[in-house]
PAMI-858874 format. One line per field, with one value per residue (C-alpha): residue number from 0; residue in one letter; chain; z, y negated, x. Coordinates in Angstrom, 1 decimal, always signed. Each point is the difference from the previous one (the first is absolute). Last residue first. Example, Ala and Ser with C-alpha at 12.3 -4.5 7.8 and 13.67 -1.06 7.14 Angstrom:
2
resi: (1 / 0)
resn: (S / A)
chain: (A / A)
w: (+7.1 / +0.7)
v: (+1.1 / +3.4)
u: (+13.7 / -1.4)
END
This chain:
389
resi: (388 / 387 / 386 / 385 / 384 / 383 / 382 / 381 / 380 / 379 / 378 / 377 / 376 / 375 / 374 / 373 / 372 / 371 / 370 / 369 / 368 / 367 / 366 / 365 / 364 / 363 / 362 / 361 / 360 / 359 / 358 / 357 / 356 / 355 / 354 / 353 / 352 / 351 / 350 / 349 / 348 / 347 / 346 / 345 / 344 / 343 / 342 / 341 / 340 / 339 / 338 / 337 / 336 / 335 / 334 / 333 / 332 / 331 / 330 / 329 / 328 / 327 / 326 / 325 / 324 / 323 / 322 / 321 / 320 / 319 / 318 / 317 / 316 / 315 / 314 / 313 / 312 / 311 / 310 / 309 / 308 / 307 / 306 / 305 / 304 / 303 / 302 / 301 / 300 / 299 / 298 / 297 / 296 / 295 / 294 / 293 / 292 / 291 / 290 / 289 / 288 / 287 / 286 / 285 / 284 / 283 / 282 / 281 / 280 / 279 / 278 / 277 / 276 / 275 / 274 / 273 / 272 / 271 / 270 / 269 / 268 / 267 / 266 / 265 / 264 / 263 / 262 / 261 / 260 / 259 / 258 / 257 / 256 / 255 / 254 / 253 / 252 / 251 / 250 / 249 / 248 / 247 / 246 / 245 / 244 / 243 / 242 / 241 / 240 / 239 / 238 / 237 / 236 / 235 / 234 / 233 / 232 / 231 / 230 / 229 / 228 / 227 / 226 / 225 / 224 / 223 / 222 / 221 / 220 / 219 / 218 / 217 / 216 / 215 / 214 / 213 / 212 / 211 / 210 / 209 / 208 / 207 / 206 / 205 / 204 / 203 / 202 / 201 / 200 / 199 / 198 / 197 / 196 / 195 / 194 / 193 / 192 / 191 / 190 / 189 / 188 / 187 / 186 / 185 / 184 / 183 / 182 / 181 / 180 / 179 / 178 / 177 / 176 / 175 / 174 / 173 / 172 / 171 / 170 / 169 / 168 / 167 / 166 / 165 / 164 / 163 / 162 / 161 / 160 / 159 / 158 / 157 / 156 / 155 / 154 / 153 / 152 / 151 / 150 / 149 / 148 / 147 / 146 / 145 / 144 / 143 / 142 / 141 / 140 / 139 / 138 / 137 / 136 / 135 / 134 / 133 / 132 / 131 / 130 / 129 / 128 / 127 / 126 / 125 / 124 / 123 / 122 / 121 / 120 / 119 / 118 / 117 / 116 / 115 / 114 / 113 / 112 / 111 / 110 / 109 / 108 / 107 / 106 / 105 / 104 / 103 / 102 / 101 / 100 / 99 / 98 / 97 / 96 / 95 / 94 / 93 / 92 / 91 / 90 / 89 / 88 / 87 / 86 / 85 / 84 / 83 / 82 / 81 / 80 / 79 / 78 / 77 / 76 / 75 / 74 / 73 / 72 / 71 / 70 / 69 / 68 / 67 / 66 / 65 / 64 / 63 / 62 / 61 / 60 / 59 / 58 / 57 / 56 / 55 / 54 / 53 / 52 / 51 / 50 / 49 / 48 / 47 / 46 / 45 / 44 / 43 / 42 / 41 / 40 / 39 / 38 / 37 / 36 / 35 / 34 / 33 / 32 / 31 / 30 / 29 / 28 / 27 / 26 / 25 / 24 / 23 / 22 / 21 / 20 / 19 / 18 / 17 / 16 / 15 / 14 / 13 / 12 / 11 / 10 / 9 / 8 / 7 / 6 / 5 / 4 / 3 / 2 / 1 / 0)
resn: (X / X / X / X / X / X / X / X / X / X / X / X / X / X / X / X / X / X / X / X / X / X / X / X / X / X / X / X / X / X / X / X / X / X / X / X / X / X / X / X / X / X / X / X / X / X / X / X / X / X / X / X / X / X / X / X / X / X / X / X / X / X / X / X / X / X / X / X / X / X / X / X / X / X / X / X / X / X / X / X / X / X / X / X / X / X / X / X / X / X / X / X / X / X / X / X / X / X / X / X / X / X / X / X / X / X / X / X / X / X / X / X / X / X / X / X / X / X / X / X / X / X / X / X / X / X / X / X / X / X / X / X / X / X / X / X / X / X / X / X / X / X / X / X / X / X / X / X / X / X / X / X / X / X / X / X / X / X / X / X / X / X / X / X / X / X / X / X / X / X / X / X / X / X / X / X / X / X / X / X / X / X / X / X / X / X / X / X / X / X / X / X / X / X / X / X / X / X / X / X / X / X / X / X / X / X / X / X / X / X / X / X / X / X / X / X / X / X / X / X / X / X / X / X / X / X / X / X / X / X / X / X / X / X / X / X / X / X / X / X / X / X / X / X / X / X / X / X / X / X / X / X / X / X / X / X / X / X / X / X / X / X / X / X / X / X / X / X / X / X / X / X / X / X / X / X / X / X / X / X / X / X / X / X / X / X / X / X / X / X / X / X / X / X / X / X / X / X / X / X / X / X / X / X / X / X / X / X / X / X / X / X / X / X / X / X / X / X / X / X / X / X / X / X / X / X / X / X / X / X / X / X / X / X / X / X / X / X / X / X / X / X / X / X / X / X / X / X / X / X / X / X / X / X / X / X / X / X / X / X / X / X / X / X / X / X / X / X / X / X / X / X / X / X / X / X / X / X / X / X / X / X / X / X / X / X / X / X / X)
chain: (A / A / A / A / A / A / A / A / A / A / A / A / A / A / A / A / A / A / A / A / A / A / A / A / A / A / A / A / A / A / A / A / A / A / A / A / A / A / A / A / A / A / A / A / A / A / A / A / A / A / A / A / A / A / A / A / A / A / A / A / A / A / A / A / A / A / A / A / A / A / A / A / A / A / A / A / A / A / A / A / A / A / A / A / A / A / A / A / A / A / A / A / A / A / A / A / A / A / A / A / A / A / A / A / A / A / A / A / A / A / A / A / A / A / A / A / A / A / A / A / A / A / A / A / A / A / A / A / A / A / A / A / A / A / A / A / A / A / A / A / A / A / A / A / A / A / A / A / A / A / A / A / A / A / A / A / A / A / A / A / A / A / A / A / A / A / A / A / A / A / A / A / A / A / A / A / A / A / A / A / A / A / A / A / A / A / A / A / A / A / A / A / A / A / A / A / A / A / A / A / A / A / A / A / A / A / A / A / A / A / A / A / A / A / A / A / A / A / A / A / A / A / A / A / A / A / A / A / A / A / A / A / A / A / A / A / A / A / A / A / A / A / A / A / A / A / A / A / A / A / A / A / A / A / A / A / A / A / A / A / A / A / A / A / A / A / A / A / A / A / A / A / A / A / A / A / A / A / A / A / A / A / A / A / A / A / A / A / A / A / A / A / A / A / A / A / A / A / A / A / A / A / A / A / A / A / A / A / A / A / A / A / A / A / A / A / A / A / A / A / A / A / A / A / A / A / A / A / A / A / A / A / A / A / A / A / A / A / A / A / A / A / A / A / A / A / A / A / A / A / A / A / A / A / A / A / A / A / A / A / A / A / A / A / A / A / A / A / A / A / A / A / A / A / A / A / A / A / A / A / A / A / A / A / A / A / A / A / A)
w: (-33.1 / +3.3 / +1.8 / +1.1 / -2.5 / -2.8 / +0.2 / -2.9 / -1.2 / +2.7 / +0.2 / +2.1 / +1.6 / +1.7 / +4.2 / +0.0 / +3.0 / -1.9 / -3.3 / -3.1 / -2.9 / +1.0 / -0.6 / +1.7 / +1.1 / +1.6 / +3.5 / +0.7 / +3.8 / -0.2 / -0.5 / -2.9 / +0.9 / -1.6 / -1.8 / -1.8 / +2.5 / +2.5 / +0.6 / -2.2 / +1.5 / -2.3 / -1.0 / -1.6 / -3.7 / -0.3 / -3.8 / +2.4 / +3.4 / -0.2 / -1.3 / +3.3 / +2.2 / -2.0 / +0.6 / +3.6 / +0.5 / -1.3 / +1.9 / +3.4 / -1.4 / -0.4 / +3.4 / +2.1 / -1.6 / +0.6 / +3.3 / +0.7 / -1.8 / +2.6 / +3.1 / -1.4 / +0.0 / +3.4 / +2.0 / +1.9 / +2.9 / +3.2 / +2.3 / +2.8 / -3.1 / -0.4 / +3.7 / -0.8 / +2.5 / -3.0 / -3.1 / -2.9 / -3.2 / -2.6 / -3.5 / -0.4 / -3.4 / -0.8 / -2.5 / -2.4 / -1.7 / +2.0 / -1.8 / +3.0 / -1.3 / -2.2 / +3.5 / +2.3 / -2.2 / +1.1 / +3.8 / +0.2 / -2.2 / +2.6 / +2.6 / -1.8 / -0.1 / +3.6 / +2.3 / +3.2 / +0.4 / -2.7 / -3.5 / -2.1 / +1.5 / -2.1 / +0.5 / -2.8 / -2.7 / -1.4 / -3.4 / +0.0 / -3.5 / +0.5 / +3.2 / +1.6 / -0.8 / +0.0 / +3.9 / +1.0 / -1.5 / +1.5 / +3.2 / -0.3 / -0.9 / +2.8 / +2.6 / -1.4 / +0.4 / +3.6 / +2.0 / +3.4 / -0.5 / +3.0 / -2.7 / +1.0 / -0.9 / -3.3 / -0.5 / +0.6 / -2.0 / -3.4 / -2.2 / +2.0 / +1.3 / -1.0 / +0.8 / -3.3 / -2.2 / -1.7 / -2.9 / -1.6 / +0.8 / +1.9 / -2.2 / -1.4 / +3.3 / -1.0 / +1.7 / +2.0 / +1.8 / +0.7 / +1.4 / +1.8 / +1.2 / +1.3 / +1.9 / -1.4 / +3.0 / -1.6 / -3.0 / +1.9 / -2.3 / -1.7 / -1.3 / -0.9 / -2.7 / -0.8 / -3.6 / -0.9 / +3.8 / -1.1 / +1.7 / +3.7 / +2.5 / -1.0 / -2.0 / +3.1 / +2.5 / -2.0 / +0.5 / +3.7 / +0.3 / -1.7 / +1.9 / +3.3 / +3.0 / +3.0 / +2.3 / +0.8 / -1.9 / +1.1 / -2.3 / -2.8 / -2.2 / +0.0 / -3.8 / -0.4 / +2.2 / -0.7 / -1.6 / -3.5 / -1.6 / -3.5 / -1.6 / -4.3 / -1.1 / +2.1 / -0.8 / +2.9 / +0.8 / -0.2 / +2.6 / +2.1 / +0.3 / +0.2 / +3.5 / +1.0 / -0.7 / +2.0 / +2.4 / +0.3 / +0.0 / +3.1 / -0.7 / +1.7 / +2.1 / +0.4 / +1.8 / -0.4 / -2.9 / +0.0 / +2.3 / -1.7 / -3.1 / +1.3 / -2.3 / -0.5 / +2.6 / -0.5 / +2.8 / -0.5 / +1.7 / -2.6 / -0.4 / -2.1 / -1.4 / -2.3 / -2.2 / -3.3 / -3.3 / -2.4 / -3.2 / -2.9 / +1.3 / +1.3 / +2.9 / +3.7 / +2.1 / +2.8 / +3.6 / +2.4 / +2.6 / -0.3 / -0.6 / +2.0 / -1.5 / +3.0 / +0.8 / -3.6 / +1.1 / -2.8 / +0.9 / +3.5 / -0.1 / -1.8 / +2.2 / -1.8 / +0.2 / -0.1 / -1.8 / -1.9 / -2.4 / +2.8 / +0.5 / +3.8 / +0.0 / -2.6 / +2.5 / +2.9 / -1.5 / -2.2 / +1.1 / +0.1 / -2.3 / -1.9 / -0.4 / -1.2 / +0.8 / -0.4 / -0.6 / -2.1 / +0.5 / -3.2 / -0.8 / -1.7 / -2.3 / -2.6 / +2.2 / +2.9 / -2.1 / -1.1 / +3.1 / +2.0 / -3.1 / +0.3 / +3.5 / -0.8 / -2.8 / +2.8 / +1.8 / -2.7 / -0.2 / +3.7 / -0.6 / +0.5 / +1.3 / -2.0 / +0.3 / -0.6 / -0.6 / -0.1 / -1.0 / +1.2 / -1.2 / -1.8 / +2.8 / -1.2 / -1.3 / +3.1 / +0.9 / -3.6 / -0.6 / +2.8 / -0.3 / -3.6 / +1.9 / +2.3 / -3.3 / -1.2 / +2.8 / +0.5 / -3.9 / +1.3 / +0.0 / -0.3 / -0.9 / -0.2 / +1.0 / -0.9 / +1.7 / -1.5 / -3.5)
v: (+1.7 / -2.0 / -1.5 / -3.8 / -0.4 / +1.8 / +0.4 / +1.6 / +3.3 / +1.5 / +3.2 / +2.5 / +3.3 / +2.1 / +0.7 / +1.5 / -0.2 / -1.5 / +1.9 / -1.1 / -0.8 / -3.0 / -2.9 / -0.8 / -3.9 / -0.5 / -2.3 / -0.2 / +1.5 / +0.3 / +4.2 / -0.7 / -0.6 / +1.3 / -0.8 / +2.1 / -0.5 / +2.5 / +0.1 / +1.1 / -0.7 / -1.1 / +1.1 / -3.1 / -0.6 / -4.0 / -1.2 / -2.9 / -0.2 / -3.1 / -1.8 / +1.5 / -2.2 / -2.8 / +0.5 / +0.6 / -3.5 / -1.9 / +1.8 / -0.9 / -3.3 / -0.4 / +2.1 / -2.5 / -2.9 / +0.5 / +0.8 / -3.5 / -1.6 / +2.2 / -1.1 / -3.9 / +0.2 / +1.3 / -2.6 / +1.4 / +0.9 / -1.1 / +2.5 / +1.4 / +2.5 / +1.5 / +1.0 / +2.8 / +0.1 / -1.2 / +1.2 / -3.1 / +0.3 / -0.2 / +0.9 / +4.1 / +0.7 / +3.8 / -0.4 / +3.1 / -1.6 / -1.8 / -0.2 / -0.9 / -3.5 / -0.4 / +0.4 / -1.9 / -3.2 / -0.4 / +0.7 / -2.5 / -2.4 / +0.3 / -1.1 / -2.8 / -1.3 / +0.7 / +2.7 / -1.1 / +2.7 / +3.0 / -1.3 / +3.2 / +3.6 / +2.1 / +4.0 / +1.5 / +2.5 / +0.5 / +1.8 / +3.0 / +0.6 / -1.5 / +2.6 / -0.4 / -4.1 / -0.7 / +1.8 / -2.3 / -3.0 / +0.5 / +0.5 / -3.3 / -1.7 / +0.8 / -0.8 / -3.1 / -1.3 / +0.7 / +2.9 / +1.3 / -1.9 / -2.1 / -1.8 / -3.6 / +2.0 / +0.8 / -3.7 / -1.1 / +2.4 / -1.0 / +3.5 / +1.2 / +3.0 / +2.6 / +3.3 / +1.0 / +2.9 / +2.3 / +1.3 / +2.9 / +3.3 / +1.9 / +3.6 / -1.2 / -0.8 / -2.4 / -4.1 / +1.1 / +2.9 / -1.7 / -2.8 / +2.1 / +1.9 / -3.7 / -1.3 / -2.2 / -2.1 / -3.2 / +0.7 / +0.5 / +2.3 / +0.0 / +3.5 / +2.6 / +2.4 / +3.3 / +2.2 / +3.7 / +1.5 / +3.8 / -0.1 / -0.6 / +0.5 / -1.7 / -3.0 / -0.5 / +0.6 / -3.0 / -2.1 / +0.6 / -0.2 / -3.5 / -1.7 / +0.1 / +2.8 / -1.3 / +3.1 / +1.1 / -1.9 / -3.6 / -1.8 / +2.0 / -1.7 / -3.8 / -0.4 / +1.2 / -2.9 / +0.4 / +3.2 / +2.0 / +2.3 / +0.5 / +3.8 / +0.6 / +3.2 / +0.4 / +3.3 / +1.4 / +2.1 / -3.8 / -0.8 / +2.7 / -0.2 / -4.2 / +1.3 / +2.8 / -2.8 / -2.6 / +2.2 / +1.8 / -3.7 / -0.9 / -3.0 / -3.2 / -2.1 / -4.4 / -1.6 / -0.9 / -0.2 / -2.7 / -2.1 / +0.9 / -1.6 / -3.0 / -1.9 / -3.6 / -0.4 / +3.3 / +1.8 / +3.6 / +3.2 / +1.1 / +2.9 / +3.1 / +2.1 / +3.0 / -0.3 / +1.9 / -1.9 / +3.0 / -0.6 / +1.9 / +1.2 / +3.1 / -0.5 / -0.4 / +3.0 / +1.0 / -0.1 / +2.3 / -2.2 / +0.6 / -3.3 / -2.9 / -2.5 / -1.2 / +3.5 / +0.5 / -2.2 / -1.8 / -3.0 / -0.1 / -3.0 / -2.1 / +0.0 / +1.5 / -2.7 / +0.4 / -0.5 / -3.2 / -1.2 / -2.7 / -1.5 / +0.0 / +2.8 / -1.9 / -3.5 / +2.2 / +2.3 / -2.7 / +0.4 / +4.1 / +0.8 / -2.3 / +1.6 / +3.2 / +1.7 / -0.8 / +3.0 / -0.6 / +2.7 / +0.0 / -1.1 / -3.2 / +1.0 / -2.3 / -2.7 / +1.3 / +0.5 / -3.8 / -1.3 / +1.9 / -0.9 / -3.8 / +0.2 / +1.7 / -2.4 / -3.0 / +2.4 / -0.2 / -3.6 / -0.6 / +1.7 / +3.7 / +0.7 / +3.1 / +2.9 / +3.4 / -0.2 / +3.3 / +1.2 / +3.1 / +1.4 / +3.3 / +0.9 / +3.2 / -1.1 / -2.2 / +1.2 / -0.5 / -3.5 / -0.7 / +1.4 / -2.2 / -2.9 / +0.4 / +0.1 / -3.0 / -2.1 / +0.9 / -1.4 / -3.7 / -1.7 / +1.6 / +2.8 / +1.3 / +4.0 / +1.1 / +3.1 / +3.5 / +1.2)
u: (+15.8 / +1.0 / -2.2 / -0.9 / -2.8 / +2.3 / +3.1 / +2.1 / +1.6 / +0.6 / +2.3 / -2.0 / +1.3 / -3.0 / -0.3 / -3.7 / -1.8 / -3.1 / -0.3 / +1.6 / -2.4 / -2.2 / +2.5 / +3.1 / -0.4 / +3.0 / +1.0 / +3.5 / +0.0 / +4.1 / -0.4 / -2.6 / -3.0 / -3.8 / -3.3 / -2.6 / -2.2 / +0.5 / +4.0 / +3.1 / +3.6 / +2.4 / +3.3 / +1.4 / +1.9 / +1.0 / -1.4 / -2.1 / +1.3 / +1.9 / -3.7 / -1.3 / +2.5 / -0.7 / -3.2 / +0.3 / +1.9 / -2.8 / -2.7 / +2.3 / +0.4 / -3.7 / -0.9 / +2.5 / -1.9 / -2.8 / +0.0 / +1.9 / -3.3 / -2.3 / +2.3 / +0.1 / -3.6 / -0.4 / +2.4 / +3.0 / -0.3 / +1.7 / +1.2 / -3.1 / -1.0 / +3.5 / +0.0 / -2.3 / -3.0 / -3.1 / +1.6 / +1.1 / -0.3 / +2.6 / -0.3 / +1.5 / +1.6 / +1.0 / +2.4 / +1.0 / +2.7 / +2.4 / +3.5 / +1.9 / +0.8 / -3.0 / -2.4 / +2.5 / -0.4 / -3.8 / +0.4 / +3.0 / -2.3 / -2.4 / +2.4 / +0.9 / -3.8 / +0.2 / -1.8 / -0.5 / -2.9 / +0.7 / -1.7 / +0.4 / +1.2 / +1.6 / +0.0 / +3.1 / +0.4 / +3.5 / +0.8 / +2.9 / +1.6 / +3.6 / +0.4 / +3.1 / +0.8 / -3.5 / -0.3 / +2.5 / -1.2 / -3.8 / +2.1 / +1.6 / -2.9 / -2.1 / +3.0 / +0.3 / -3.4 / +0.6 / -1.6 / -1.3 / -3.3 / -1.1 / -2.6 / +1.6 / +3.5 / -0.8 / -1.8 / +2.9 / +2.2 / -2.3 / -0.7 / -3.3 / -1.5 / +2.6 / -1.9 / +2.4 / -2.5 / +3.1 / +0.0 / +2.6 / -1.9 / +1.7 / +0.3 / +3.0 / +1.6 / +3.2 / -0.5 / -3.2 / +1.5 / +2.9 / -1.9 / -1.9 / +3.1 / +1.1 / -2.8 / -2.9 / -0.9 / +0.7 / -2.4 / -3.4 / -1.1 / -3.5 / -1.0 / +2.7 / -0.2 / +1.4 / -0.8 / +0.8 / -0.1 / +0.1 / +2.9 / -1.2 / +2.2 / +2.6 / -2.0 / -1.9 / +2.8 / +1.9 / -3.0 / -0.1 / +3.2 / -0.1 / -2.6 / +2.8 / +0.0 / -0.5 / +1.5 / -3.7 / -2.8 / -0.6 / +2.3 / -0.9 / -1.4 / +0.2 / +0.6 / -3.8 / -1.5 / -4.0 / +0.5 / +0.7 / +1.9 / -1.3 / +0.5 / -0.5 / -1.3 / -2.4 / -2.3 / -1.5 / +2.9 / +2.1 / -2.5 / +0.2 / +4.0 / +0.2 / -2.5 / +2.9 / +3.2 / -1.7 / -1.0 / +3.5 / +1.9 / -1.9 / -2.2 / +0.9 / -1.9 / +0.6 / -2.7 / -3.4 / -1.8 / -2.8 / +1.8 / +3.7 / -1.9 / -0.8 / +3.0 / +1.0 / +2.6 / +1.7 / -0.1 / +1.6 / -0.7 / -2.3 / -2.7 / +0.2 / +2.6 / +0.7 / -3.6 / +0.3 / -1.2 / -1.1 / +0.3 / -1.6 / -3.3 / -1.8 / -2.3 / +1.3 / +0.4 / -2.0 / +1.4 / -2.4 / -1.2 / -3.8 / -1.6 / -1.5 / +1.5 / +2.7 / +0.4 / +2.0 / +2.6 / +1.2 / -1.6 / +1.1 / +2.6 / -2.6 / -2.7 / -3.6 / -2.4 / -4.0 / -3.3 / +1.6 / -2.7 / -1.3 / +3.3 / +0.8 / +2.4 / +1.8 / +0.6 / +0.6 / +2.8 / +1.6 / +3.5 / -0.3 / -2.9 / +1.9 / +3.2 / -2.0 / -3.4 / -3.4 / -3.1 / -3.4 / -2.3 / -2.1 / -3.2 / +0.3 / +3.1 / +0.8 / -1.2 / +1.5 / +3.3 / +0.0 / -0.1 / +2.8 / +1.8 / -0.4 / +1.0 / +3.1 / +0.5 / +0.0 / +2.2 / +2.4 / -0.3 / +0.6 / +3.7 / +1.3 / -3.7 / -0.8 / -2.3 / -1.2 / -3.4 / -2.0 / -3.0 / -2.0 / -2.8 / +1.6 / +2.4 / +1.1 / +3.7 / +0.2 / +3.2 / +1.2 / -0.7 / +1.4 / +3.5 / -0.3 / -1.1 / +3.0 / +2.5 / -1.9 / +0.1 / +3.7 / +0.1 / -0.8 / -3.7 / -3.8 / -1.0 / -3.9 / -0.7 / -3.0 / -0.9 / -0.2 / -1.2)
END
């Protein structure tokens, strides 16, 4: 059966756990928690997990690794469950276990999320990731392109590149190549490459045969996940992000003008110290104005060592209520957006469940006949509890 492997946090999480998952194919007593600390609540779950998997499993070896086994290393090794932390920068080495070397390949499934990057050269003021990650590293385009190989043999039908900084590729690989040769190398030298997805993209470092790619590759799927942060230039620059409200609109415009069909994701953060009540209404009319539909909302909490948490906060309550409302007119703006889809043919994507995407991550419910992996052409009918029908 192998170790138990619990996730926790952003799709880099899950690509590691998946490289995990299969090194310790063998390691029937083992569990694993691969962690979080993006903000205090996610290592408040982290906690909660380490918890609930030593009550679940009393007698197993219970092993930490992630972001917090890096910024919470003393305060996790100290928890009774914990029997020991793995770092996070050697979690894919098979030494690190206690297992033979040899790479094994992850199980069969129907997206694949591909690491290209880890770590962060960046210092936003609200973030500890680069303390749990490290710097910047680039995968050479051969390994990328040899481990998308094994898992499309295994069954993949749809690839996810994925890393802490993924628009940051490449600047420490010889000649500093930009995202987008790696991406055009992957749909070059691998045809049988039906379906390409990025994770969250820092949208001022997208470079111009990205762009391209974006605006007129078939096979790129038209979504992209905006690292935008916030929509109020203030709070913008009190973050020490490299872009303006401006700048995320005008690139949400220009890829709209190329590619009608694509839908925009974007990381929100509610409640950022100094934040004014006109500031939040920046953040809430950014979302309609892109077209934000798949929203990933973060509340504000402050990290112990980010200058963020010496500014002055803003009060709990008014975080949680801010929250809110970001999700509501993100939720508002989604249906809408899936209403426009309804009668609109899609080639979607079949997973376990009887669920599945289309190419712009519009959830459908599919029904038990197609088998995950499948690529089948769906006209919806309706929505029904958030999917179409």
């Amino acid at each position: 059966m192998g170790a138990q492997v619990i996730t926790l946090g952003c799709r880099l999480n899950i690509a590691e756990s998946e490289e995990i998952r299969s090194l310790l194919a063998r390691e029937d007593d083992l569990v694993v928690i691969n962690s979080c600390a993006v903000t205090s609540e996610a290592v408040r779950h982290t906690r909660q997990a380490i918890r609930r998997a030593r009550r679940d499993h009393p007698e197993a070896r219970l092993l930490v690794t992630g972001c917090a086994a890096e910024t919470e290393r003393e305060a996790l090794a100290a928890m009774p469950e914990v029997d020991g932390l793995v770092p996070n920068a050697e979690k894919r080495d098979p030494r690190r276990w206690n297992v033979a070397p040899e790479r094994v390949l992850a199980p069969e499934h129907t997206r694949a999320f591909i690491e290209i990057q880890n770590g962060c050269d960046h210092s936003c003021t609200f973030c500890i990731i680069p303390q749990g990650r490290g710097t910047s590293r680039s995968r050479p385009i051969d390994a990328v392109v040899a481990d998308i190989e094994r898992h499309l043999d295994r069954g993949a039908a749809e690839i996810v590149l994925t890393g802490v900084d993924v628009t940051s590729w490449g600047h420490d690989l010889p000649d500093t190549p930009p995202l987008g040769a790696l991406v055009q190398a992957i749909l070059d030298r691998l045809p049988q490459v039906r379906r390409l997805r990025l994770s969250s993209v820092d949208g001022i470092e997208l470079d111009g045969l990205l762009l391209d790619l974006l605006a007129h590759e078939p096979r790129m799927m038209p979504h992209v996940h905006l690292s935008l942060q916030h929509g109020d230039d203030l709070i913008l620059k009190r973050m020490k992000r490299r872009h303006l409200r401006h700048d995320a609109l005008n690139l949400a415009e220009w890829l709209k003008a190329r590619r009608p069909e694509i839908a925009f994701g974007a990381d929100l953060i509610a409640g950022f110290p100094t934040e004014s009540g006109e500031a939040h209404a920046a953040n809430l009319s950014i979302i309609p104005e892109i077209g934000i539909v798949h929203g990933h909302i973060f509340p504000f909490s402050p990290r112990h060592g980010t200058p963020a948490a010496r500014m002055p906060q803003v009060d709990k309550p008014t975080i949680k209520q801010r929250a809110k409302a970001l999700r509501g007119e993100v939720a508002r703006v989604r249906r809408e957006w899936l209403q426009s889809r309804v009668g609109v043919a899609q080639d979607v994507l079949v997973e376990k469940g009887g669920v599945g995407h289309a190419p712009d991550f519009a959830p459908f419910r599919v029904g038990d006949a197609p088998s995950p992996g499948d690529v089948i052409r769906i006209t919806p009918e309706g929505i029904e509890e958030g999917m179409l029908v």
